[in-house]
C-alpha positions in Angstrom: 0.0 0.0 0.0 2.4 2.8 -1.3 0.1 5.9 -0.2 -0.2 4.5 2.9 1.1 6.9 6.0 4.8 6.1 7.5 4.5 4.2 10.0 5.1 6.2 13.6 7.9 6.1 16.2 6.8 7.3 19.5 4.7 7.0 23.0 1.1 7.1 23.1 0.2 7.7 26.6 -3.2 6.0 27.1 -5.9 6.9 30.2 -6.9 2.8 30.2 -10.1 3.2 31.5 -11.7 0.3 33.9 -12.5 -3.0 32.6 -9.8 -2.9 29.5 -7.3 -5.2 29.2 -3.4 -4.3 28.6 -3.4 -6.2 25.4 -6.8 -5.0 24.3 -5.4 -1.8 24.5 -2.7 -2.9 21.8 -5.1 -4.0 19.6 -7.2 -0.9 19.8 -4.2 1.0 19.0 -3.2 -1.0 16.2 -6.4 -0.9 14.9 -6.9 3.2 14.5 -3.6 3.5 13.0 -4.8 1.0 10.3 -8.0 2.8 9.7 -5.9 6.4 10.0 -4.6 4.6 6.6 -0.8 4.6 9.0 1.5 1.8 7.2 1.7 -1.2 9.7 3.6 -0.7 13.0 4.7 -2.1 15.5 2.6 -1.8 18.9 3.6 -2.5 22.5 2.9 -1.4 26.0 5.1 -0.5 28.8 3.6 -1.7 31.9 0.3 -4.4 32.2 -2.5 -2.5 34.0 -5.5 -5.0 35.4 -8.7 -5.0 33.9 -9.8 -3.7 37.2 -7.6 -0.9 37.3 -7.6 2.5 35.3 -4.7 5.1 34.1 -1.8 5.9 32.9 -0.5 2.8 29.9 2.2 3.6 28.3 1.9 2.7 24.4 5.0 2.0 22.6 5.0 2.8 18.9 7.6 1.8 16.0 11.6 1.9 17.0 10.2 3.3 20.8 9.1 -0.4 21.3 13.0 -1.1 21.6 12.4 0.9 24.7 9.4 -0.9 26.4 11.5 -3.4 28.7 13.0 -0.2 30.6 9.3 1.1 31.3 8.2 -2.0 32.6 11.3 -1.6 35.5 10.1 1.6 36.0 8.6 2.9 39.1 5.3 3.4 39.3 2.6 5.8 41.6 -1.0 4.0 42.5 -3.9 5.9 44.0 -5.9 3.2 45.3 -8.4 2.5 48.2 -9.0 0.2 50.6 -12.3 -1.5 51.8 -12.4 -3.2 55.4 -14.0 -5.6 56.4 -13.7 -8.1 54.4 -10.9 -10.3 52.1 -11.8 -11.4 48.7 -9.8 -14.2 46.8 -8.6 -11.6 44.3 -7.4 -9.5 46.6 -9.9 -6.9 45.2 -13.5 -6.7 44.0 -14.1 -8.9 41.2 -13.2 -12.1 43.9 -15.5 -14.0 46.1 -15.5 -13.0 49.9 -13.3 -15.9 51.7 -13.4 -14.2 55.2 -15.4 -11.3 57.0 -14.7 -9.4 60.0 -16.4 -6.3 61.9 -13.4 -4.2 62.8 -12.5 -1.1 61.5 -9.2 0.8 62.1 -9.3 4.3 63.7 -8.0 6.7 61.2 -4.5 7.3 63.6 -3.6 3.5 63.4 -3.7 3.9 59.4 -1.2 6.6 60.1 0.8 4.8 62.4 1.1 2.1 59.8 2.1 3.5 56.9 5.7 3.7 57.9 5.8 -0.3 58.4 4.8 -0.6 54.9 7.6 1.9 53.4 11.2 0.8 52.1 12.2 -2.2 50.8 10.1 -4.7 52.0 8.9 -9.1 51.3 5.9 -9.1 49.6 3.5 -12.3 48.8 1.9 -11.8 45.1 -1.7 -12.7 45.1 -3.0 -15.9 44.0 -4.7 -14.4 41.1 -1.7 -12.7 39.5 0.5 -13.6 36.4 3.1 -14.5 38.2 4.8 -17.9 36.7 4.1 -21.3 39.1 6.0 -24.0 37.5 5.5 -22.6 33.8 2.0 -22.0 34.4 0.0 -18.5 35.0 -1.0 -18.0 38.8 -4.4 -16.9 38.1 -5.1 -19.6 35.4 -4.0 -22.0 38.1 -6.4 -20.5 40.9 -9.2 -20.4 37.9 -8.8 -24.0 37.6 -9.3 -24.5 41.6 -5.9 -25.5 42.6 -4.3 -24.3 45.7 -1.3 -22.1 44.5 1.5 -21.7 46.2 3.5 -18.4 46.4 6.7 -17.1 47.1 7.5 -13.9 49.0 9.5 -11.1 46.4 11.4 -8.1 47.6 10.1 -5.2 46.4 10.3 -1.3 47.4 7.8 0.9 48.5 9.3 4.9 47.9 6.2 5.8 49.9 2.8 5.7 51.2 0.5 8.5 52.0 -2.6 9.3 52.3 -4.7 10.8 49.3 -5.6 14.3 50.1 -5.1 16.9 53.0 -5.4 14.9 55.9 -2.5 15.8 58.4 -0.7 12.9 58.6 1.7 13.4 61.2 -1.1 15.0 63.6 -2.9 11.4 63.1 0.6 9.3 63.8 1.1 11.1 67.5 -1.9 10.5 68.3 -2.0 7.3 67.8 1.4 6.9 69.1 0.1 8.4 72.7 -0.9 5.6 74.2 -1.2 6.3 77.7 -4.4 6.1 79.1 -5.9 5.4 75.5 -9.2 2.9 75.6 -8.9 -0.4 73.2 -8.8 1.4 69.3 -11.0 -1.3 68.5 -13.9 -0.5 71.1 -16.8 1.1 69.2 -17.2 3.6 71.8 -13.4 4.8 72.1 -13.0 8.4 71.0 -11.4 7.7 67.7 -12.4 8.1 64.3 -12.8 4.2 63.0 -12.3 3.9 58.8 -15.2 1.7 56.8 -12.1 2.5 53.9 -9.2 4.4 52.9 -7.8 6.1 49.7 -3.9 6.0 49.0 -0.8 6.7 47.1 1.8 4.2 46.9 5.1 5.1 45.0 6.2 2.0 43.9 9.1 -0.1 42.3 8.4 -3.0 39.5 6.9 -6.1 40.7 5.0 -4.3 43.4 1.4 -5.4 43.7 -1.1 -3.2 45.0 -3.7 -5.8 46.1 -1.0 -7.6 48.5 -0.2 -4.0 50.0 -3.7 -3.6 50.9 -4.5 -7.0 52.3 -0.9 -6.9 54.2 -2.3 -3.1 55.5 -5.5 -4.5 56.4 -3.9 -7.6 58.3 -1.4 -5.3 60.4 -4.2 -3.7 61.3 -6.3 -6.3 62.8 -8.5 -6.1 60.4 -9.2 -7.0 56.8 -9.6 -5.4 53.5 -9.7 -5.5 49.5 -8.8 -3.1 47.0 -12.1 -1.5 45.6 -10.4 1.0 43.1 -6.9 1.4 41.7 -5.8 4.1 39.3 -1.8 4.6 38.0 -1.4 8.1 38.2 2.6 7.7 36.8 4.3 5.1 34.8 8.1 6.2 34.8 8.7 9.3 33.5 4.8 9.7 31.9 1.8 11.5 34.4 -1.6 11.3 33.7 -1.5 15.2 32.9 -0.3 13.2 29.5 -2.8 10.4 29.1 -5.4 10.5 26.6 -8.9 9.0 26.5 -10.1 6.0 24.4 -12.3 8.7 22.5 -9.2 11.3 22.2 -7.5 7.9 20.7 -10.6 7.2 17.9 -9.9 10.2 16.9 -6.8 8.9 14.7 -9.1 6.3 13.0 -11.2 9.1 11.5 -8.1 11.1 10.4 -6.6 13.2 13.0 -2.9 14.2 12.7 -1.4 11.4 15.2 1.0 14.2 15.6 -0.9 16.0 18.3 -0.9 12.6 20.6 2.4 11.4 20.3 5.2 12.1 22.6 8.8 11.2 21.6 10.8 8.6 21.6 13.0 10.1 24.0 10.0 11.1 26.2 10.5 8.0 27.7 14.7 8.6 28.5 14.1 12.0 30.5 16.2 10.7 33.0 19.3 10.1 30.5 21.9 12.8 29.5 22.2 13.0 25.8 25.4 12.3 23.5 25.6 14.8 20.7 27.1 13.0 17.5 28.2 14.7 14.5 27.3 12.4 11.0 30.4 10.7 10.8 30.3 9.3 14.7 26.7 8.8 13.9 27.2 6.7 10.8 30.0 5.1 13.0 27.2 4.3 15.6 24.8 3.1 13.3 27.3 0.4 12.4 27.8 -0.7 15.5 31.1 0.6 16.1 32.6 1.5 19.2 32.9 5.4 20.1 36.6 6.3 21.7 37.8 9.4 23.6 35.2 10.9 24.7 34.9 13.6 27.5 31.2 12.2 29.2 30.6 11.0 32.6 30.5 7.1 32.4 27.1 5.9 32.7 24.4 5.5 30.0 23.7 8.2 27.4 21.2 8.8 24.5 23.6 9.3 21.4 21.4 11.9 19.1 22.2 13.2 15.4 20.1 16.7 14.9 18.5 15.8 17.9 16.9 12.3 16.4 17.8 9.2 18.4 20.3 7.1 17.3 21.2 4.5 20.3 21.3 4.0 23.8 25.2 3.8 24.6 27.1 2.9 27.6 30.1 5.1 28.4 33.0 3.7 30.1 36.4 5.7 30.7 35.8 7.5 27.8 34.7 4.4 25.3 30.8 4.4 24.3 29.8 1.1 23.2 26.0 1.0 21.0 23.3 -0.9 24.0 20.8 -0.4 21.3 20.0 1.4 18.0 17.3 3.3 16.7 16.0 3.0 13.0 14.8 6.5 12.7 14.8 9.2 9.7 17.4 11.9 10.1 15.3 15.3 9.9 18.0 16.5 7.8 18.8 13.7 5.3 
């Protein structure tokens, strides 16, 4: 199809709204840019999202899916909240309720608790996840009715607050103040008890929400399920940047994909660029190692005319190609 459109090389951050899956987002991708009359491309995304939750999805496009490995060991922000009361088998509200109780935690023993649940920390993934058990998907084996068997995971929680403008610290001393303090869990005790809670966990890759809030429930004598979860930030990209399903139809029907599409190097803001001149580009674009060069060791984005040419690692003055980028020099 020779007047079809080049195909496109960038991020298309996607506001996944509830009840989509990951790789149904891919698809509906791939299918606008076919009926925008784009030339076939290739699609990826840079983070799974649950069909449960909503937010920010990262959508790789063209040479940026070379880049959609690093955004999956990202870290990540949640906004999420917390029912009590009861546990479901998923951890969140599409399960089955396996076990009720009627406490509820006073809003100072939330407060108090956060700061167990910060750092790096042993986390138990839930049984309906897609973690691996001996080759096998967890959550097609807890489908099937077996009894899956887990393995703690390190991960690290940045930190965990509270969504809004409650004063956290006021809520910590006085929970802390124990002295002459009635049972927290006595329904006439002078403390403000929580039916829920609302969140914001900054996160680091293979953290699962739904195990933070059962393992917050737990430590707080209680239980709980996650009744909403929204990404508000999937590595460098915010939701400020995330466009709706409807925003995204509007490339099927001809809109300049242009006006959505962030960068390749969007997704790099945390990595100093390497200028290259054409020759040292060329050089690069063969493969061949870079010598004598005055940068700081670490990783750099080499760039012709500011277009992307590789990812290279610089080491005592040698840059060696990590990976290359097949993209159209805006001056050729």
């Amino acid at each position: 199809m020779s007047d079809a459109k080049p195909a496109p090389h960038g991020w298309l951050v996607l506001d996944k709204p509830r009840g989509l899956g990951s790789t149904q987002a891919v698809s509906a991708v791939k299918r606008v840019l076919r009926q925008g009359g784009y030339a076939k491309t290739k699609v990826g995304h840079g983070g799974t999202l649950d069909p449960l939750a909503e937010g920010v999805l990262p959508i790789a496009l063209g040479e940026t899916t070379k880049l959609a490995g690093r955004m999956l060991d990202s870290d990540k922000i949640y906004l999420f909240s917390i029912q009590f009361g009861e546990e479901t088998d998923t951890l969140d509200t599409e399960g089955k309720v396996v076990e009720r109780t009627d406490r509820r935690p006073p809003m100072a023993a939330i407060a108090a608790v956060l700061g167990h649940f910060t750092g790096e920390i042993e986390q138990l993934p839930p049984a309906y996840s897609a973690v691996k058990v001996d080759g096998k998907r967890a959550y097609d084996r807890a489908r099937a009715g077996e009894e899956v068997e887990m393995r703690t995971r390190a991960v690290t929680i940045h930190s965990l607050r509270f969504h809004g403008q409650r004063e956290d610290e006021e809520l910590r001393s006085a929970f802390a103040t124990t002295a002459g303090r009635s049972d927290p869990y006595d329904p006439q005790a002078p403390l403000e008890l929580a039916d829920s809670v609302t969140l914001v966990a900054h996160v680091s890759k293979g953290t699962y929400i739904r195990s933070l809030a059962r393992d917050i429930a737990r430590a707080l004598g209680t239980l709980g399920h996650v009744t909403y979860l929204r990404r508000i930030k999937a590595g460098p990209f915010r939701e400020e940047q995330a466009i709706s399903l409807d925003k995204l139809e509007e490339i099927a029907k001809g809109a300049p994909i242009e006006n959505l599409l962030l960068p390749l190097e969007a997704g790099l803001d945390d990595i100093p660029a390497l200028q290259l001149d054409p020759d040292s580009a060329q050089a690069v674009r063969q493969g061949r190692v870079l010598s004598e060069l005055p940068n700081t060791d670490g990783l750099h984005l080499a760039t012709l005319h500011d277009v992307p040419v590789a990812l290279m690692e610089l080491s005592g003055g040698t840059a060696k190609v990590v990976r290359g980028f097949n993209l159209p020099d805006v001056a050729e």
